[in-house]
ROBANU-954113 format. One record per residue: residue in one letter; x, z, y negated of N, C-alpha, C in turn. Coordinates in steps of 0.1 Angstrom, whole numbers, plus 5000, padded with zeros to 4 digits. Layout:
// ROBANU-954113
aXZYXZYXZY/...
END
This chain:
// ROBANU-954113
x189655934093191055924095191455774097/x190455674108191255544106190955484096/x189955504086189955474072191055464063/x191755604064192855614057194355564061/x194055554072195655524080195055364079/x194255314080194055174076194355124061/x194255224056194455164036196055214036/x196455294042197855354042198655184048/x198555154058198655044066198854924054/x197154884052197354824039198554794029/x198354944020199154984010200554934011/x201154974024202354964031203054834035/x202254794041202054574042201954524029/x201354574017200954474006202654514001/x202954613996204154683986205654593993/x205854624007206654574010206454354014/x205654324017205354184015205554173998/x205354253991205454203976206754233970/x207454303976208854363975210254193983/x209554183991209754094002209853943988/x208553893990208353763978209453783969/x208953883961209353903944210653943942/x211554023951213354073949213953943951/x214553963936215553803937216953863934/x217054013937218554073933218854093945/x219553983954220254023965220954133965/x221454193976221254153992219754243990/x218554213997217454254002217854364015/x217154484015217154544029215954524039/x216854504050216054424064214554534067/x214754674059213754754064212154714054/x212354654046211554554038210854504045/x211354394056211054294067210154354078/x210754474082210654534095209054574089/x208954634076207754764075206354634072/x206454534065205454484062205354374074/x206354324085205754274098205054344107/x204954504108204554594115203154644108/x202954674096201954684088200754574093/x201454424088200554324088199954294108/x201154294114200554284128199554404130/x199754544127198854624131197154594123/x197454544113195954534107195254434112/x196554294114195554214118194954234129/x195454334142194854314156194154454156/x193954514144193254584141191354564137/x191954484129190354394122190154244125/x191054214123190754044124190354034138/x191554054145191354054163190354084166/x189854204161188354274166187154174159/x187354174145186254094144185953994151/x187253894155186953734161186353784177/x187153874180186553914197184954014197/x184354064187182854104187182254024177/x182453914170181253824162181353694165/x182253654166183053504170182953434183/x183853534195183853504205182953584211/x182253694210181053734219181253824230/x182853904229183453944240182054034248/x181954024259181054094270181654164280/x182154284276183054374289182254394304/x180854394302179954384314180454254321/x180754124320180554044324181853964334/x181353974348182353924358183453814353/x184253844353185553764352185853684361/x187153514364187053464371188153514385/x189053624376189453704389188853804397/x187553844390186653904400186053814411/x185153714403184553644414184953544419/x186253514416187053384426188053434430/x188753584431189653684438189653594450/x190653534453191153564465192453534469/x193153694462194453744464195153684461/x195753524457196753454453196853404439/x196153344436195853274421194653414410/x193553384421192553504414193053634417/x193453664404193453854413192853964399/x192554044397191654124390193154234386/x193654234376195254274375194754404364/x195854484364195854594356196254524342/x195654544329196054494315197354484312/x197854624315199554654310199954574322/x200154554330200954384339200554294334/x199254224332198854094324199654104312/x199654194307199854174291201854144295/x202154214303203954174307203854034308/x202854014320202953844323203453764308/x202253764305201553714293202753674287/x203253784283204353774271205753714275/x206153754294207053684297207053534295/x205753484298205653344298205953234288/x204853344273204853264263206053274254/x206853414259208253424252209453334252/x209853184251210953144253211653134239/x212253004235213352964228212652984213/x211652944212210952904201211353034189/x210753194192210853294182212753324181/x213153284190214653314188215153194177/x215353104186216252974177215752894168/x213952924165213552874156213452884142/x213653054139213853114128215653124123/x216353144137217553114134218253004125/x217652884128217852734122217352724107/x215552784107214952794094215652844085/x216352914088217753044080218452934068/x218752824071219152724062218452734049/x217252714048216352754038216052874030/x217352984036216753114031215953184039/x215753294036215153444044213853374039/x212953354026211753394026210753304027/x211453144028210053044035209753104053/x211153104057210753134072209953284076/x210553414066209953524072208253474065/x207853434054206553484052205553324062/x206053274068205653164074205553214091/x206353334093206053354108205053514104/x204953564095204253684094202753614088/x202153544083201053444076200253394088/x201553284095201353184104200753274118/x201353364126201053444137199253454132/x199653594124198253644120196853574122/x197053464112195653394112195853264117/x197153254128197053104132197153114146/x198853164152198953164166198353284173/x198453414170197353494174195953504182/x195253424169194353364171193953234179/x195053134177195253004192195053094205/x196253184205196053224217194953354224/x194453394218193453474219192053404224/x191953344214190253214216190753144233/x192053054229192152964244191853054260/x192553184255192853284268191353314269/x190453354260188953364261188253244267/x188053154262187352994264187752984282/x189052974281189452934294188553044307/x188753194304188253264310186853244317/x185753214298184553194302184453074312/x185753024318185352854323186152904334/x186352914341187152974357188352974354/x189053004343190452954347190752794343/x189952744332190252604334191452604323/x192252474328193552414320192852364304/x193452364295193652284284192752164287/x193352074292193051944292192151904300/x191552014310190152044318189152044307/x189252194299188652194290187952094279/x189152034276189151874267187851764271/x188251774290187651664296186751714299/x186051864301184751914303183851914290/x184351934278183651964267183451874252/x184851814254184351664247184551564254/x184951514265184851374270186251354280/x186051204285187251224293188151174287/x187651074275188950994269189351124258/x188651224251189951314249190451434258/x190051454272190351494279192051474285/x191851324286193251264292193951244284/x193351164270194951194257195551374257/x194451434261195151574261195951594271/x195851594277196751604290197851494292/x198051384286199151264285199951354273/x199651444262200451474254201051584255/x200551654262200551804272201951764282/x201851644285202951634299204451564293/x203751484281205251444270206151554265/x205151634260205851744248206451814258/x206051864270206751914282207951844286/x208551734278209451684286210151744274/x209951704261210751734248210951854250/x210451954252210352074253211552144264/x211552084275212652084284214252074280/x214151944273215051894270215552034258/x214952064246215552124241215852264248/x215052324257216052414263217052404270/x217352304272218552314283219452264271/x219352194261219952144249220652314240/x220052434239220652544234220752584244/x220752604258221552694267223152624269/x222952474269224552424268225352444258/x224752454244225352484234225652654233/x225552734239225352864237226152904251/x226852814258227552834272228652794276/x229252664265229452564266231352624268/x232752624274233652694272233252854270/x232552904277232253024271232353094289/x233453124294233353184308232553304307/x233053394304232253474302230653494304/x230053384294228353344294228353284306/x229053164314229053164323228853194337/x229853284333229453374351228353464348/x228453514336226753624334225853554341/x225353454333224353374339224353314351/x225153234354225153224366224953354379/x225253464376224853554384223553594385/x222853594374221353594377221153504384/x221053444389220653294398220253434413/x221553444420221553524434220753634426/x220353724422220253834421219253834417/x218153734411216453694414216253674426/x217553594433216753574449217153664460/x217853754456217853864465217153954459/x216454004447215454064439213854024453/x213653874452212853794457212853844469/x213853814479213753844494213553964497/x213954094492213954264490212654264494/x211754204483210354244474209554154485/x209554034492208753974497208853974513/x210454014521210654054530211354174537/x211954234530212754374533212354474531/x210954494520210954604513209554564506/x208554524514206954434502206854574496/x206354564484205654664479206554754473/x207954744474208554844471208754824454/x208454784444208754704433209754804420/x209154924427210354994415211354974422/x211655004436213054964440213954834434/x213054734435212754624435213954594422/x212954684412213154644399214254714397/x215254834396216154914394217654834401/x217654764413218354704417218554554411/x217454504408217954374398218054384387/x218154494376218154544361219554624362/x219854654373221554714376221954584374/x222254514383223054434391223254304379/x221954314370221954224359222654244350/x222954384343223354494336225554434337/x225354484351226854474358227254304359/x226254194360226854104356227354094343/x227054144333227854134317229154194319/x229054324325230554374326231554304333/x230854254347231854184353232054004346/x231153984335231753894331233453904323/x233153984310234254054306235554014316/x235654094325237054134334236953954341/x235953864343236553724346237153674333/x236553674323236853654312238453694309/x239053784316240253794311241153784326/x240953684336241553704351241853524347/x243053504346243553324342242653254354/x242853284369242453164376240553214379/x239853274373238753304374238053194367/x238753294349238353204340238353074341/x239153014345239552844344237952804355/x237552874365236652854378234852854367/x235052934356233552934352234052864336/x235052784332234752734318234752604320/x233552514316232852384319232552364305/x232252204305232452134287230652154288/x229952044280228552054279228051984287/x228951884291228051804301227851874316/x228851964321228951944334227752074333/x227752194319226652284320225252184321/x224952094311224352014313223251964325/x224351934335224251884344223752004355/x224452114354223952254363222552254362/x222652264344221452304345219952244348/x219952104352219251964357218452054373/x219952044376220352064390219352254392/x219552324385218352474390217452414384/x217152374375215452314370215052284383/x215552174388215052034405214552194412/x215752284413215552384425214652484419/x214752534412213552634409212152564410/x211752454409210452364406210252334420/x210952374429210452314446210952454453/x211352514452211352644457210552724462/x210252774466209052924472208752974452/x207353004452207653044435207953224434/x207953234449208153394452210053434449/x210353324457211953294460212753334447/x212353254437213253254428212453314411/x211253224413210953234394209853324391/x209353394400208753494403209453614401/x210653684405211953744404212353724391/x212553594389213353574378212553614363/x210953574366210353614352210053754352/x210253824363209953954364211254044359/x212154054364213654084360213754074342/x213253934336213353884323212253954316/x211554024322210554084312211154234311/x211954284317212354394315213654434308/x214654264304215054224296214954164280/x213454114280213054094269212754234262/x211654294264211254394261211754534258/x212854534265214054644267214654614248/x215254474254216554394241215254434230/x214354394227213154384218213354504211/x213054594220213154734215214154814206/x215354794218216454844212216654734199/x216554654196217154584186216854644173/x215154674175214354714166214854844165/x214954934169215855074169216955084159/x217854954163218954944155218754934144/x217654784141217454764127217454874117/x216254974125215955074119216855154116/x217955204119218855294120219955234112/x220455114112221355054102220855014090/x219754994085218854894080219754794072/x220554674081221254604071220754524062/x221754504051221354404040221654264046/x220354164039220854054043221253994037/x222453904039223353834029222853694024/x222153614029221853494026220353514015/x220653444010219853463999218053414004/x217753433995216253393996215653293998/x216553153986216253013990217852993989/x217952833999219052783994218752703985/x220152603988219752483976219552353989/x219652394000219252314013217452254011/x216452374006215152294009215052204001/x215752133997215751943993216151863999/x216451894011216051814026217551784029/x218251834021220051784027220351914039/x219851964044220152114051221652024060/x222352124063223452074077222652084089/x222052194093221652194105220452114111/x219452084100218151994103218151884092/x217851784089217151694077215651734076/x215151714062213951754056213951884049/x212651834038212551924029211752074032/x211852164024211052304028209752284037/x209052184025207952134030207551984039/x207251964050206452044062207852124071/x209052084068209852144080210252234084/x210152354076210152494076209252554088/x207752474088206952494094206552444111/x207252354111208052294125208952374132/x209852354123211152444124210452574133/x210452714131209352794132208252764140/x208052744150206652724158206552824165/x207552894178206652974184207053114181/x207553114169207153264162205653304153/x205853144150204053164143202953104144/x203152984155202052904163202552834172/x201952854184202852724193202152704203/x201852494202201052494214201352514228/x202652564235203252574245202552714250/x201752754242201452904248199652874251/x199252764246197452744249198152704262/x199152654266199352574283199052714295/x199952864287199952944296198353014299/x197653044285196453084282195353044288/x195352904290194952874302195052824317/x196252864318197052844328196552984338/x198153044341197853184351197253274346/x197153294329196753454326195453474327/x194353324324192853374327192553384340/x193053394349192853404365193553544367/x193953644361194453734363193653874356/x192853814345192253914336190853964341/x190654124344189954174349188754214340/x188854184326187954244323187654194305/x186954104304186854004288187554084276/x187454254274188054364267189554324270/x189854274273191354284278191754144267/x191454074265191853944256192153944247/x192054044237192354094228193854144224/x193554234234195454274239196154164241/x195954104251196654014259196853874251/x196053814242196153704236196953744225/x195753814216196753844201197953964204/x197654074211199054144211199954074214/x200054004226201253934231201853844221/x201153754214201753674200202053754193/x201653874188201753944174203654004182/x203954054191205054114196206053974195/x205453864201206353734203206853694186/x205653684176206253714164207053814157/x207053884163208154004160209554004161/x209353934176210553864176211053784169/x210453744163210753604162211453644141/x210453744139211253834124212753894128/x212453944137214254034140214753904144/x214853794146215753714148216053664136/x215153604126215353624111216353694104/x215953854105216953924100218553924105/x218653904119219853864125221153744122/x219653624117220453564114220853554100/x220153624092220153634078221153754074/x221953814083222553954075224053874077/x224153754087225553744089226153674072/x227553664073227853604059227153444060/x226553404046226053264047227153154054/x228353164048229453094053229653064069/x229753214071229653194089228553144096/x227553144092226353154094226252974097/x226652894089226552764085228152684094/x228952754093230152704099229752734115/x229252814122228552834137227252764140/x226552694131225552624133225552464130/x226852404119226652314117227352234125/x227352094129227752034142229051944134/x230051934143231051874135230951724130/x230351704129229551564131229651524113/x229051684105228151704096229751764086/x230051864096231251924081232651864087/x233351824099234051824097234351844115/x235551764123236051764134237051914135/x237651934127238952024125238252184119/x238852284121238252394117238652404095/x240252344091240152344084239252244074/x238552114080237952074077236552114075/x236052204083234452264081234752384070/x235552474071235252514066235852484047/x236552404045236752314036234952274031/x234252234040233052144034232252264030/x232052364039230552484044231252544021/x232752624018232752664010232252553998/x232852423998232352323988230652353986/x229652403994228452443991228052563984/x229152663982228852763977228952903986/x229352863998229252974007230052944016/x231653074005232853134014233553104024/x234053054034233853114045235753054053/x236453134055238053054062238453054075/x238753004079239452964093239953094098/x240553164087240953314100239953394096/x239053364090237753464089236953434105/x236853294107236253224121236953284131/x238553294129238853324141239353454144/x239453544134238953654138237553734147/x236453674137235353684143235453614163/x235553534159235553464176236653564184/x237353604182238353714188237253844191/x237053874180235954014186234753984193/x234553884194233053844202233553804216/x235153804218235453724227235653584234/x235153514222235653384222236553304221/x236553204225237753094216237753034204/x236552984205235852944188234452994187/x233753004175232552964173232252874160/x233352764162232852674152231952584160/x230752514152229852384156229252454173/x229052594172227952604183226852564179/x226152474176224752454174223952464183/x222652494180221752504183220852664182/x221652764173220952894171221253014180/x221452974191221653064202223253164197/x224253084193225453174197225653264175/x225053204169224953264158224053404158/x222853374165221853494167222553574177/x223453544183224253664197225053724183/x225553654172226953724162225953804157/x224753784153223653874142223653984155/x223053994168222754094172223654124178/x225154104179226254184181226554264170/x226454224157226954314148225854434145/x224354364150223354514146223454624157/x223954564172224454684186225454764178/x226254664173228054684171227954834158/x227254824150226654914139226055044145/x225354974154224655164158225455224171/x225655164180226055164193227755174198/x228555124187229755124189230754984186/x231554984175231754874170232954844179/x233254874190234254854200234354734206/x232654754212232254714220231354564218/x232454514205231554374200231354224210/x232854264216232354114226231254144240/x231154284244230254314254228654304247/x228554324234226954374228227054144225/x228154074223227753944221227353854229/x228353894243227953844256226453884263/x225954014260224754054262223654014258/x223753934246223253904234223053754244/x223953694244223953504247223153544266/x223553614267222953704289221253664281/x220853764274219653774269218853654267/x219553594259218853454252218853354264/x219953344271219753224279218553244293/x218353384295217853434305216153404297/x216053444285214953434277214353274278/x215453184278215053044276214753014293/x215653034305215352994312214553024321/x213353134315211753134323210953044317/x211652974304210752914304210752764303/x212352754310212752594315212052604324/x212052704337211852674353210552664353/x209552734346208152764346207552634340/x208452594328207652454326207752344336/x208652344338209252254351208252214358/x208452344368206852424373205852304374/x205352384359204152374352204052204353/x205252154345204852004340204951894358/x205651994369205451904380203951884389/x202952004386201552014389200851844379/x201151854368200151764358200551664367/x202351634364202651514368201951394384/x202051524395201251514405199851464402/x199151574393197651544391197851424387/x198351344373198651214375198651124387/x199851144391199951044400199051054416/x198751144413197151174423196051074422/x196251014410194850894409195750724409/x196550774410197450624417197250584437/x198150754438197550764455197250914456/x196350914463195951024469196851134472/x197751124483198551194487199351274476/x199751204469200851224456200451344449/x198651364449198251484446198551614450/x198551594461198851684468199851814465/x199651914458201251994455201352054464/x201052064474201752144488202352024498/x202051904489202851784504204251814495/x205251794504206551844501207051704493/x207251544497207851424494206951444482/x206251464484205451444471206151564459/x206251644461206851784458208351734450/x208651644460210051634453209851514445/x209651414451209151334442209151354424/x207951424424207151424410208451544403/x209251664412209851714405211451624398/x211951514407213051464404212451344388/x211451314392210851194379210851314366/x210651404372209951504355211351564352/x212551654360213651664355214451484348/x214251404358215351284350214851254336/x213451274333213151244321213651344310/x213451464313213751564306215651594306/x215851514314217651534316218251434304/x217551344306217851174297218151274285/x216951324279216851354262218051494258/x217951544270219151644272220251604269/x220451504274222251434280222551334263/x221451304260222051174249221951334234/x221151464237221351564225222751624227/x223451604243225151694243225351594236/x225951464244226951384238226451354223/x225551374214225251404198226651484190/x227451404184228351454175228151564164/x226651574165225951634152225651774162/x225451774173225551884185223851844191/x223351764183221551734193220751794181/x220451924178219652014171218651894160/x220051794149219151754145218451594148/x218451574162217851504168216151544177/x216951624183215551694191214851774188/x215251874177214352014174213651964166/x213551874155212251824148211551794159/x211651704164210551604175210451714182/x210751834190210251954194208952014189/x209652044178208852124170207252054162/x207651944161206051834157205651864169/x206451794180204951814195204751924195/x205352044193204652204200203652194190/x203552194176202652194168201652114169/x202052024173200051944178199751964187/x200452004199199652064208199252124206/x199252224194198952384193197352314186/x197952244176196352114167195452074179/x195852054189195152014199194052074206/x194552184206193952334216193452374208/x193252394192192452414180191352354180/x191452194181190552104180189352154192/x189952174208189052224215188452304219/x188652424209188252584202187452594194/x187452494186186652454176185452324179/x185652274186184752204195183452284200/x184152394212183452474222182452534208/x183352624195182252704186181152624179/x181252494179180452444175179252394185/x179452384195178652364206177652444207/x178552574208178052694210177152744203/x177252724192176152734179176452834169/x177852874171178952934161179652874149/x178652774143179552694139179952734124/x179052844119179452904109180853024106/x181253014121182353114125183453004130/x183152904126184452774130185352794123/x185552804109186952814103187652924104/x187252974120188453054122189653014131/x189052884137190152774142190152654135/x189352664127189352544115190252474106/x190352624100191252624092193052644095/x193452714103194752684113194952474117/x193652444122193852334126193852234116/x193352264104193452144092194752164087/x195252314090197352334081197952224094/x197852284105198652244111198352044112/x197352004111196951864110198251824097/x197751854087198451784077200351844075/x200151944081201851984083202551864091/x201951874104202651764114202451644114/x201451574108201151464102202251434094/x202351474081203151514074204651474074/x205051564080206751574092206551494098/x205751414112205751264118206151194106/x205351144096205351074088206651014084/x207451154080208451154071210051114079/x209551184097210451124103210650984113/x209250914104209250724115209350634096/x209050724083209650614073210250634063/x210950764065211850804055213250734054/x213550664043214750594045215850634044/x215750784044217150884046217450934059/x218750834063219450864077219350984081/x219351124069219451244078218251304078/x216951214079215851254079215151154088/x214951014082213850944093214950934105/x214050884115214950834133215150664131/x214250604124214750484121215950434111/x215650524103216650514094218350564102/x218150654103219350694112219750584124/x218750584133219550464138219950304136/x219350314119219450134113221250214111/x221850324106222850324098223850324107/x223750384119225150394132224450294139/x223550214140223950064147224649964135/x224549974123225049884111226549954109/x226950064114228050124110228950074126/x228550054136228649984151228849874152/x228449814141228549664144229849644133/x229849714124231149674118232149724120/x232149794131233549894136234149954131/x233050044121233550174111233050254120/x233150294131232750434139234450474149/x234750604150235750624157235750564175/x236550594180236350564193235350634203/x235650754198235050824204233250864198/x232550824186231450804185230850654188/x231750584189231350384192231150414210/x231350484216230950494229230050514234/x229150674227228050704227227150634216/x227550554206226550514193225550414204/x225550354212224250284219222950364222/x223750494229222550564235221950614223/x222550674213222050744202221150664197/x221950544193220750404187219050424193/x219350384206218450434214217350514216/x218150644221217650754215216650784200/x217150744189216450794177215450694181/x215350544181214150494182213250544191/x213650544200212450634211211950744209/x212650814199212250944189211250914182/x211150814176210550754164209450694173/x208950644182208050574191207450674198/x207950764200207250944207206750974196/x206951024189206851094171205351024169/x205350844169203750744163202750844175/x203650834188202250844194201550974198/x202451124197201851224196201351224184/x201451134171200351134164199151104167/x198850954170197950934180196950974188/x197651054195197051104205196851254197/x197351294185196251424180195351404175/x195551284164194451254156193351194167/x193351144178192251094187191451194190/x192151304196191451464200190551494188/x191551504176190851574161189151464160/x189551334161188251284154186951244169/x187451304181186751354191185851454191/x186951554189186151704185184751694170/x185351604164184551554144183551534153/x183551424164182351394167181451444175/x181851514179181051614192180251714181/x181651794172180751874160179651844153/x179951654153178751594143177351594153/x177651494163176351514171175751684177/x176251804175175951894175174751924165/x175751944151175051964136173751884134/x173651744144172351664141171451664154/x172051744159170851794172170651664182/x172151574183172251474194172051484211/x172251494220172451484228173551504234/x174351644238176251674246176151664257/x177551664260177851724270176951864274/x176551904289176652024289177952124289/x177952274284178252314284179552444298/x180552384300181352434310181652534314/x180552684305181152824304180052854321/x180652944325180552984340179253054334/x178053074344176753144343177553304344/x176253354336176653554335176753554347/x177553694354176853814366178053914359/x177353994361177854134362178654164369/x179554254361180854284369180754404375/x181454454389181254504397182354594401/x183654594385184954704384184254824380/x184954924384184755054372184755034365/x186054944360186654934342185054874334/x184654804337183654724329181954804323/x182054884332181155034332181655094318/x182655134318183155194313183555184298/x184455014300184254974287183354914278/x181654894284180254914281179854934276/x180355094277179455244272180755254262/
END
């Protein structure tokens, strides 16, 4: 029987993936999408998964784990799977499967869907499955531990110098679509803003009022979260309310600086503990139900297959299909932001090597899922609107009859009372030039609620929609935060001692105010961006998530070779040589491309030469310095996370080489056997 429900599986992934490619008679049905991303995820973590975890990686269910033998109740703890696997997916779930496919949408439905269904399978999957394993066999060690245990310290520390950069870029662009997705929007506003108190009274319940009580726990902050959308609504229509929660970009901007500082120095019980806990029962809930809907509406999607965008004129990004599609798209189909978590909290939690499997590749294969239903979301709305809510006025036009004047001159429809109608049912005032993916994917998944659920109720299923997403992105502002204020410390730990310290408090604040200002700078110069930021920062995002991801390949592929697996290397091999020449590639194209809406130098040779002769308005000649600015330092980040990948890459070449010729290594950083001493490991044995 799993013979046959495996070839059925098969059968069912091939017909629809070939249905998917080859229909060029628009509109395509989304249930197309749905059956061969579900097909392909179930086989791969069916066979592939299994093969790499019993031939590859060596899984040993007997074998003590480092939350067995370094348990001690805070960091180490020996956790039940289905909780890990929540963690897991809370963590590595942010912006990336939502807004990344959103944007790719420019190109058409079928570079981006077969690039996150391809890419997952035999790329991110598999990143995060091996790193969550490696790390395991090594106590819990970081990324860039690993680096400096197994090939050296000089790629140890380029690892970890690029790990704490891209964490700035990375910051920046979340708080860059939570402003754009908030921005005049009271409503989104006070939603959000209400989760703030209601993780920390979630927090205080759970840690002082009530330990242990966690369903309570959980039912009162999934109300209370629930009831913030409704009570947004009724501010949304109270004159002196509203006026109290509608803010331009900068001042969200600036809020949002201001909870990063506070969530990063906080008790992590207090607030982001609560907060990622509450958000997992929002992700996964929204996940669900969406997928319900799909299924139940199955809409057509309106944007065609390709545009005429993949020749690198797109409105929303510069660059061609090729490498930028692939950028574009990172953490629906590979992303190094998730080897950070893999070896971060989740191998200190896992009770049992059988569990990696789930926990690595399930949790990506589900995070890719998402990352398809955001696809189809954004693909069913009309092309027109679709482009008129994404493209920054910068690009079509200040005036609404001006955008949409430019968006139809492309071939796709779209009028000013068509906009503002739509913004009336969503409850808006506009949604022209929201950039950045966030408020286009709230219009996609208000119309798929609005379809099954009740088309009444379009501005509550929109506002739910933007609740969702921004709550989605900001576990994984505060966590990086977090995250990137420990490195920073470890840094500055070898300047002075003390500084290391992450329990000294000056020190505490310290490293957290240096790591928000940096990440605020790239924030602040993407609002004040006329073009709305997107096509500033989300390329340079999307390169560094992708070499980090090259990075963590390189040291996967290192360990197999060490190991004496080296005939089983191109199972991170080959991931690591796409992703080498993809972001290679893209760097390339954006430090010498002499098209302003593609290189960063180029762009900033044309608005400083358009600056100097006083063809800019008043209001772009103000900000045109910092921008100037900006894009070169774009372009000077861009050379050197190349740098510092290719350093790692021909690190690892050489560790592999002195391997293959029987030199002299490093020893080996994997923790000695003992036997594990759970039930579970008995059990999963036999």
């Amino acid at each position: 029987m799993r013979k046959v429900a495996a070839v059925v599986l098969a059968l069912g992934g091939a017909i629809a993936l070939g249905g998917i490619a080859l229909q060029r008679h628009e509109p395509i049905n989304a249930l197309w999408i749905i059956t061969a991303a579900v097909c392909i995820y179930l086989l791969g973590y069916r066979f592939y998964a299994a093969w790499i975890a019993t031939r590859v990686l060596l899984v040993d269910p007997s074998r003590a784990t480092p939350a067995e033998r370094l348990n001690n109740g805070r960091d180490f703890l020996p956790t039940h799977r289905a909780i890990v696997f929540g963690h897991h997916f809370a963590a590595i779930a942010g912006p990336g499967p939502l807004v990344g496919p959103t944007l790719a949408a420019q190109f058409g439905y079928l570079p981006g869907t077969l690039w996150i269904l391809i890419g997952a399978v035999l790329g991110g999957c598999v990143q995060d499955m091996t790193i969550l394993f490696l790390s395991t066999r090594r106590d819990g060690r970081s990324l860039g531990q690993m680096a400096r245990d197994e090939l050296g310290p000089f790629g140890g520390f380029a690892a970890l110098i690029g790990t704490l950069l891209i964490l700035v870029v990375l910051s920046a662009v979340l708080g860059l679509v939570i402003v754009n997705a908030m921005k005049h929007s009271p409503w989104a506003t006070s939603t959000v803003a209400a989760t703030i108190p209601v993780a920390i009274l979630v927090g205080l319940y759970l840690r002082l009022w009530r330990p242990g009580r966690v369903l309570e726990g959980s039912i009162i902050g999934v109300s209370l979260v629930l009831l913030a959308v409704v009570a947004g609504g009724w501010i949304d229509h109270q004159p002196q309310l509203r006026n109290a929660f509608d803010y331009g970009a900068l001042a969200i901007a600036a809020a949002i600086v201001i909870y990063a500082w506070v969530a990063a120095i906080l008790p992590v019980w207090l607030l982001l503990a609560p907060r990622d806990y509450l958000s997992t029962f929002l992700k996964l809930g929204t996940v669900a139900l969406l997928a319900v809907a799909i299924v139940l509406t199955h809409p057509q999607l309106k944007m065609p297959a390709l545009t005429q965008f993949i020749d690198g004129s797109g409105p929303l990004f510069g660059g061609t299909l090729f490498p930028f599609v692939f950028i574009t798209i990172a953490c629906g189909a590979i992303s190094g932001f998730h080897a950070l978590v893999a070896s971060g909290t989740t191998p200190k939690l896992i009770s049992n090597e059988a569990d990696v499997r789930l926990v690595g590749y399930g949790s990506m294969a589900l995070e890719s899922f998402v990352a398809i239903m955001a696809m189809i979301a954004a693909t069913l709305l009309d092309p027109g609107v679709y482009f008129a809510i994404n493209s920054g006025a910068g690009v079509v036009g200040a005036t609404p009859e001006m955008a949409t004047h430019t968006i139809s001159g492309w071939g796709f429809p779209v009028s000013v009372q068509q906009m503002q109608s739509l913004a009336q049912a969503m409850g808006e005032h506009t949604l022209f030039a929201r950039t950045g993916g966030a408020p286009s994917l709230a219009v996609g998944m208000a119309s798929i609620f609005g379809s099954s659920f009740g088309r009444g109720l379009a501005a509550l299923w929109y506002h739910f929609a933007i609740m969702f997403e921004v709550v989605f992105i900001l576990t994984t502002l505060d966590a990086g935060t977090r995250v990137g204020r420990f490195m920073l410390q470890d840094l500055l730990g070898q300047l002075w001692a003390p500084l290391g310290r992450t329990s000294w408090y000056p020190s505490v604040l310290f490293a957290s105010t240096l790591l928000v200002a940096a990440w605020g700078y790239f924030l602040y110069v993407g609002v004040i961006d006329p073009n709305g930021g997107v096509n500033i920062l989300w390329p340079l995002f999307g390169i560094a998530n992708q070499m980090l991801a090259a990075i963590a390949l390189s040291v996967a592929t290192g360990i197999l070779v060490k190991s004496g697996r080296a005939r089983y290397a191109f199972v991170t091999l080959a991931p690591l040589a796409w992703l080498a020449i993809v972001t290679t590639s893209a760097a390339w194209q954006k430090i010498v491309s002499p098209d302003a809406h593609v290189g960063f130098l180029a762009a900033a040779g044309e608005l400083a030469a358009k600056f100097a002769a006083g063809a800019l308005s008043a209001e772009r000649a103000a900000v045109a310095p910092q921008l100037i600015f900006n894009q070169r330092l774009d372009a000077a980040l861009t050379v050197l996370f190349t740098a510092i990948l290719w350093f790692v890459i021909l690190d690892m070449a050489r560790v592999c080489v002195r391997r293959l010729r029987g030199l002299p290594l490093r020893s080996s950083s994997e923790a000695p056997y003992r036997q594990s001493q759970l039930p579970g490991a008995a059990l999963a044995e036999q």
